[in-house]
MARDOLUM-935839 format. One line per 4 residues: their letters; for each residue x, y, z of C-alpha. Coordinates in nm, 4 decimals, padded with zeros to 6 digits, m for minus. Example, Ala and Ser with C-alpha at 12.3 -4.5 7.8 and 13.67 -1.06 7.14 Angstrom:
AS = 01.2300/m00.4500/00.7800; 01.3670/m00.1060/00.7140
END
This chain:
XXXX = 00.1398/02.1469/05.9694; 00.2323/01.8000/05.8227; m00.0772/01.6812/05.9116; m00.2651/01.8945/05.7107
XXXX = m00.0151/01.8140/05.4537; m00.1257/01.4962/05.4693; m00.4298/01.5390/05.4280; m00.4449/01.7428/05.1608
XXXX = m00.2336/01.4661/04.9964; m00.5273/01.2040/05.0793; m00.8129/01.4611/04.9716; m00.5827/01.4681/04.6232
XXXX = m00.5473/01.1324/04.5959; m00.2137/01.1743/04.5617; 00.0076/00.9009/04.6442; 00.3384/00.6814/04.5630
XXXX = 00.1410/00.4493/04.3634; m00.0818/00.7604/04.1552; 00.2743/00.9064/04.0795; 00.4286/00.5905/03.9627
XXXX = 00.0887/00.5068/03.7880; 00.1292/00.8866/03.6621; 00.5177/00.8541/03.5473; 00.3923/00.5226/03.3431
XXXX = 00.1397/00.6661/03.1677; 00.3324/00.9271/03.0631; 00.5699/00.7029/02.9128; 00.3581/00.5322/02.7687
XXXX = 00.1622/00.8249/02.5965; 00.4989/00.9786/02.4700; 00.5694/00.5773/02.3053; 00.2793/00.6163/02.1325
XXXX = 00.2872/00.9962/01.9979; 00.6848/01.0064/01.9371; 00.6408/00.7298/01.6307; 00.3402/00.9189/01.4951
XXXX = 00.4859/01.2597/01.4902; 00.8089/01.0853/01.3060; 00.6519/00.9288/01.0723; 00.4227/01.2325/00.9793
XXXX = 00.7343/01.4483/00.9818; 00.9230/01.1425/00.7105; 00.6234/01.1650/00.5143; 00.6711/01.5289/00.4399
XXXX = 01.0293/01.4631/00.3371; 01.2214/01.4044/00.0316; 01.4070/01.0603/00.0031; 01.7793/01.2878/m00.0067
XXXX = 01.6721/01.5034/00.2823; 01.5443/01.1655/00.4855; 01.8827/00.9877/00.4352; 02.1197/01.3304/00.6059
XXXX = 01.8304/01.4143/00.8280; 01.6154/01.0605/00.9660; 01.5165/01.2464/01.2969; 01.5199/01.6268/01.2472
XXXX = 01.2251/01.8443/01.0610; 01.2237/01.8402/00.6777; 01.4413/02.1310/00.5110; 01.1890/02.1685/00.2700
XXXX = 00.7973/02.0512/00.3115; 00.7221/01.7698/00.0455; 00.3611/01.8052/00.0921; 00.3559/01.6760/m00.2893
XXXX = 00.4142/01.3556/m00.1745; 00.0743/01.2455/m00.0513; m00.1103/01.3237/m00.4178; 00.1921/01.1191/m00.5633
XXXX = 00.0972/00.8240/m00.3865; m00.2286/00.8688/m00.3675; m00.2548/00.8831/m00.7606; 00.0437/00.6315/m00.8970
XXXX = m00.0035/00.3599/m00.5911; m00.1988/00.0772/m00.7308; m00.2076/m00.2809/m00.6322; m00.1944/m00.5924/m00.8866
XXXX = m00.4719/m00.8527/m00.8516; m00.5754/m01.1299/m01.0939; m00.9461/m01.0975/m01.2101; m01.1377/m01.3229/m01.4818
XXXX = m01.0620/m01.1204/m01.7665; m00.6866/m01.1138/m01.6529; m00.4914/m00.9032/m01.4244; m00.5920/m00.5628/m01.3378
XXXX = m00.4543/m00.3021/m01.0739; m00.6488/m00.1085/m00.8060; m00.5659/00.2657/m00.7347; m00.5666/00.4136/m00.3661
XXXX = m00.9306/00.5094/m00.4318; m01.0454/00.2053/m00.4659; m00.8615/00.0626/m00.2077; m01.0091/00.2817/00.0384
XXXX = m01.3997/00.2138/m00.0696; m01.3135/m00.1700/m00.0623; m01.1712/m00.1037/00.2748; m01.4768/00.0816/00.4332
XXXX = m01.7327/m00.1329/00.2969; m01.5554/m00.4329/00.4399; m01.4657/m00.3143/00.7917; m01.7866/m00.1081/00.8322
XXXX = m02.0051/m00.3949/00.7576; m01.7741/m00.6302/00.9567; m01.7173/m00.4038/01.2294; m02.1375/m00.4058/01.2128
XXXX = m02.2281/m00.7416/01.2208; m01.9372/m00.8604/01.4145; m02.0764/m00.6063/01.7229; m02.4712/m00.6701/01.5889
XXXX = m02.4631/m01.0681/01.6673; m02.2805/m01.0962/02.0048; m02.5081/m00.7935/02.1108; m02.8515/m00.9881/02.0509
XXXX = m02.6683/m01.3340/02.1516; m02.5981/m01.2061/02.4904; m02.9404/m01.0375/02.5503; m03.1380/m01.3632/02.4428
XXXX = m02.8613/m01.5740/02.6894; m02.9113/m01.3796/02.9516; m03.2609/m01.2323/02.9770; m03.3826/m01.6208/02.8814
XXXX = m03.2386/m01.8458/03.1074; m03.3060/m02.1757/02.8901; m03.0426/m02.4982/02.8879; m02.9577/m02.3466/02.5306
XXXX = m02.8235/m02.0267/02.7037; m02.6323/m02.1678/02.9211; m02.4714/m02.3702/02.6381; m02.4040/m02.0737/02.4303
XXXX = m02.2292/m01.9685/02.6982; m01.9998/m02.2668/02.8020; m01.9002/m02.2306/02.4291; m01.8058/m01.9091/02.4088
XXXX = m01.5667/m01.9384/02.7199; m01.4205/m02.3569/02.5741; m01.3464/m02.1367/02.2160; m01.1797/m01.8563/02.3916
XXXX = m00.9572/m02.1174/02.6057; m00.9443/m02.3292/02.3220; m00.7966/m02.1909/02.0198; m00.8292/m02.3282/01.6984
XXXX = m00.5560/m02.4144/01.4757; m00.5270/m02.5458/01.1275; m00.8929/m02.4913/01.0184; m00.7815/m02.2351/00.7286
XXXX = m00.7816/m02.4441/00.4346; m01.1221/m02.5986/00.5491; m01.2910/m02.2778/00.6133; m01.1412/m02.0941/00.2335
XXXX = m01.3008/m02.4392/00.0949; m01.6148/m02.3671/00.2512; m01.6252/m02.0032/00.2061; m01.6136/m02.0938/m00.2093
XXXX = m01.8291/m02.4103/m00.1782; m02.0766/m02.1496/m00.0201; m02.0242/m01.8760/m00.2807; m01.9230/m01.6326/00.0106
XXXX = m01.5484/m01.6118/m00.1415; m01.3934/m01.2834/m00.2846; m01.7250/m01.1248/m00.1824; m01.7223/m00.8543/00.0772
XXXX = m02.1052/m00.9446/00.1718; m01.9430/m01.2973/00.2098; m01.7005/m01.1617/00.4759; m02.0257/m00.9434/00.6468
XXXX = m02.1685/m01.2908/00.6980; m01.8182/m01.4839/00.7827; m01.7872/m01.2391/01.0685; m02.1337/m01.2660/01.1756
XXXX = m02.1411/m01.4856/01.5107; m02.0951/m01.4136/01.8843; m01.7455/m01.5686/01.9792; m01.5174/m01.3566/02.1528
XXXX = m01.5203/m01.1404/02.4592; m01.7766/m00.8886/02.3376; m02.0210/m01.1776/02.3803; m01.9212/m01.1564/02.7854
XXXX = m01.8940/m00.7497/02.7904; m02.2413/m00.7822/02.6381; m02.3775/m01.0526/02.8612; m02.2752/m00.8842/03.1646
XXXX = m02.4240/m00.5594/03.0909; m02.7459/m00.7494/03.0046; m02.7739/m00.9796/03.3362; m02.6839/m00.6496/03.5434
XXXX = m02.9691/m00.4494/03.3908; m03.2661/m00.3886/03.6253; m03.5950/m00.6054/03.5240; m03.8142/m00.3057/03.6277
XXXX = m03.7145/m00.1466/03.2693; m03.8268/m00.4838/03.0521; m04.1227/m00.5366/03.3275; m04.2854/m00.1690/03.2882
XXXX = m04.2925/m00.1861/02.9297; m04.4404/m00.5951/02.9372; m04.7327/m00.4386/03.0963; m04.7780/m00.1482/02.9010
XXXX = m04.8358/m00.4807/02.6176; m04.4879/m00.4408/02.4462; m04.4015/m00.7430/02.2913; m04.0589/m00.9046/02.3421
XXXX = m03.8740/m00.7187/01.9927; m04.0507/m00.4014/02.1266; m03.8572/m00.4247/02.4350; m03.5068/m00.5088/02.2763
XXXX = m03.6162/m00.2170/02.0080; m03.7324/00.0435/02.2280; m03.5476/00.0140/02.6069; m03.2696/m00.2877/02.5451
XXXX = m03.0467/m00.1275/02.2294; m03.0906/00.2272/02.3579; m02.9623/00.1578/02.6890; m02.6641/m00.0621/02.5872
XXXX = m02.6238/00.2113/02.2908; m02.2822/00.3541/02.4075; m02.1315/m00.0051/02.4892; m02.2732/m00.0620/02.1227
XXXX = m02.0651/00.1958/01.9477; m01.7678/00.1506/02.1466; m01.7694/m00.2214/02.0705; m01.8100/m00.1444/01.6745
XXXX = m01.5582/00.1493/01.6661; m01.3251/m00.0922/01.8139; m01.3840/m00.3868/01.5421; m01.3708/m00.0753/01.3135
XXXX = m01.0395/m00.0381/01.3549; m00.9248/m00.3886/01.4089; m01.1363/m00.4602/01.0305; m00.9504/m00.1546/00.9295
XXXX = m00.5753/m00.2634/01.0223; m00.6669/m00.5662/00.8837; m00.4923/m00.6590/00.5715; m00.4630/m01.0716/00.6000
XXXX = m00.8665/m01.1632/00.5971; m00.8549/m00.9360/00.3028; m00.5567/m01.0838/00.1170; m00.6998/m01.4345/00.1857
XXXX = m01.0485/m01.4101/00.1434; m01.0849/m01.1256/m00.0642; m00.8000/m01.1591/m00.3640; m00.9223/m00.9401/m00.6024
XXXX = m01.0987/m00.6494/m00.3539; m00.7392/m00.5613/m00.1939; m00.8266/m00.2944/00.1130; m00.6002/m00.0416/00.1990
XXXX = m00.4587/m00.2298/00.4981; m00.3714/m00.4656/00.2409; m00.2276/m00.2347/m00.0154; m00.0072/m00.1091/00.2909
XXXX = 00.1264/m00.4203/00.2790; 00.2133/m00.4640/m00.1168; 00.3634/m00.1107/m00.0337; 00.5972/m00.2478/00.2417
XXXX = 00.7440/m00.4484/m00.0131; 00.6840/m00.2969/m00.3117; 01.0603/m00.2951/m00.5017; 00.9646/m00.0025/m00.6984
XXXX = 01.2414/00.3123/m00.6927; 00.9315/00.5755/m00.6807; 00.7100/00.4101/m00.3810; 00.9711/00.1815/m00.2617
XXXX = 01.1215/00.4828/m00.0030; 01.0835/00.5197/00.3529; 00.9192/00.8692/00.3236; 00.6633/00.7329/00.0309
XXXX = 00.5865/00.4280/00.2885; 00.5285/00.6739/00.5863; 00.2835/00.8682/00.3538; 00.0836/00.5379/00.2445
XXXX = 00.0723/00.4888/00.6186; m00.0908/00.8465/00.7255; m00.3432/00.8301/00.4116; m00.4147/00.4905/00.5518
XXXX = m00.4387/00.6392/00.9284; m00.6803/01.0053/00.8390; m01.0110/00.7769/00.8039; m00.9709/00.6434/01.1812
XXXX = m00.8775/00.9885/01.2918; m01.1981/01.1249/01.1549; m01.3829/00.8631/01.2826; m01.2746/00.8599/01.6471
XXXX = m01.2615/01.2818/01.6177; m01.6253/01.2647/01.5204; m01.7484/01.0048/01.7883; m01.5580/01.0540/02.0948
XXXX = m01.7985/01.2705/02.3240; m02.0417/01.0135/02.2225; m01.8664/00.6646/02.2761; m01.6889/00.7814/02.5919
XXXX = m01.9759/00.7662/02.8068; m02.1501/00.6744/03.1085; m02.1482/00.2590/03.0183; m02.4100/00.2649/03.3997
XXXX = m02.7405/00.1634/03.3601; m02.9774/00.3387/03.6653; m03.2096/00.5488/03.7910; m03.5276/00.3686/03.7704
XX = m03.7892/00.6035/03.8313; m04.0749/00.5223/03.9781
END
């Protein structure tokens, strides 16, 4: 009998180190959903109710405060005609349009850098490469004051094309995920279609992009969210265009007795977290995915 216990335990998988692995995870998922769930629960609370009840359910559903903030939140910036303020609205569009086309270019550039490295083995490839790993080991330090000088000099400051182009090159460790998934891939797929007289951008068109599609979305949802949370590139680079990562920050700390509360912060903070949600809600099934490339058929 305790041998088939055993091995009903090894046809489970289940062992001390899947448990522990198990118990972790757990943890881990409750750290992450406990501060959500408080903060949407402060967000639907008034600032009296907050202060006699921090961790309990509200006493009476303030669902009026996300139109409040929505409609009197409004950040200061200085424009040519003088100083102006941007509502929520506009925060929001400025934030799209900047991580969107960031998150775009950022995944677009590494993607063809790493095909071109590793499906053309030339001496430049194998330089591209040695960078990319001496810039990863080797941070950079000091270079912002050079690079806001050259982002004006260039006319690519306080421009949110400026930033699509700033964020246009292949450093990083989506370079390597991309590389990898490129040198892996079987030559029959590139070699059937070379005969067939496809040229070399009908290849990466037609069989190259559609095949690394799924590690392409991930890799932009990610930078998505990274362009989204963002609020210093913005601040710096982008003065007068303030996202909403940014205005998140002005909010933090804003001095102001009507938006200045910890349940008026915790609703900036959900308006500021719904986009992502619908995002990742509406490509899930389709970015969590088979990432394999096979089955060559002959």
């Amino acid at each position: 009998r305790r041998n088939m216990v055993k091995r009903n335990r090894k046809k489970s998988g289940l062992t001390p180190f899947t448990v522990i692995l198990l118990i972790f995870l757990a943890v881990y998922v409750v750290s992450l959903v406990v501060p959500l769930l408080w903060a949407l629960m402060t967000s639907l609370k008034e600032q009296s109710d907050f202060r006699l009840n921090i961790i309990g359910l509200p006493k009476e559903w303030a669902w009026e405060n996300y139109p409040y903030v929505f409609g009197k939140f409004s950040v200061p910036v200085e424009t040519d005609k003088g100083q102006a303020y941007v509502g929520m609205g506009g925060q929001f569009l400025y934030a799209f349009l900047y991580s969107f086309g960031c998150a775009f270019t950022n995944t677009l550039v590494p993607c063809l850098t790493a095909y071109l490295c590793a499906r053309f083995p030339y001496k430049l490839s194998g330089w591209v490469y040695t960078t990319v790993i001496v810039v990863m080991t080797l941070p950079i330090v000091g270079s912002l004051p050079a690079e806001v000088q050259m982002a004006k000099n260039l006319g690519l400051y306080d421009t949110i094309w400026g930033l699509w182009i700033m964020k246009a090159n292949f450093l990083g460790m989506y370079f390597l995920v991309f590389y990898n998934i490129y040198k892996n891939m079987p030559m029959a797929y590139t070699e059937a279609a070379s005969i067939d007289g496809a040229g070399n951008l009908s290849v990466l068109f037609r069989i190259i992009l559609p095949l690394s599609r799924n590690t392409f979305f991930t890799v932009m949802l990610i930078n998505f969210i990274s362009f989204w949370n963002d609020y210093q590139t913005p601040l710096i680079y982008m003065p007068s265009k303030p996202t909403i990562a940014y205005g998140m920050f002005v909010m933090a700390n804003a001095t102001e007795p009507g938006l200045s509360t910890i349940p008026m912060r915790m609703t900036g903070a959900m308006l500021m977290l719904i986009p992502v949600l619908i995002v990742f809600l509406c490509f899930h099934k389709r970015l969590i995915g088979n990432l394999t490339v096979g089955g060559i058929k002959g």
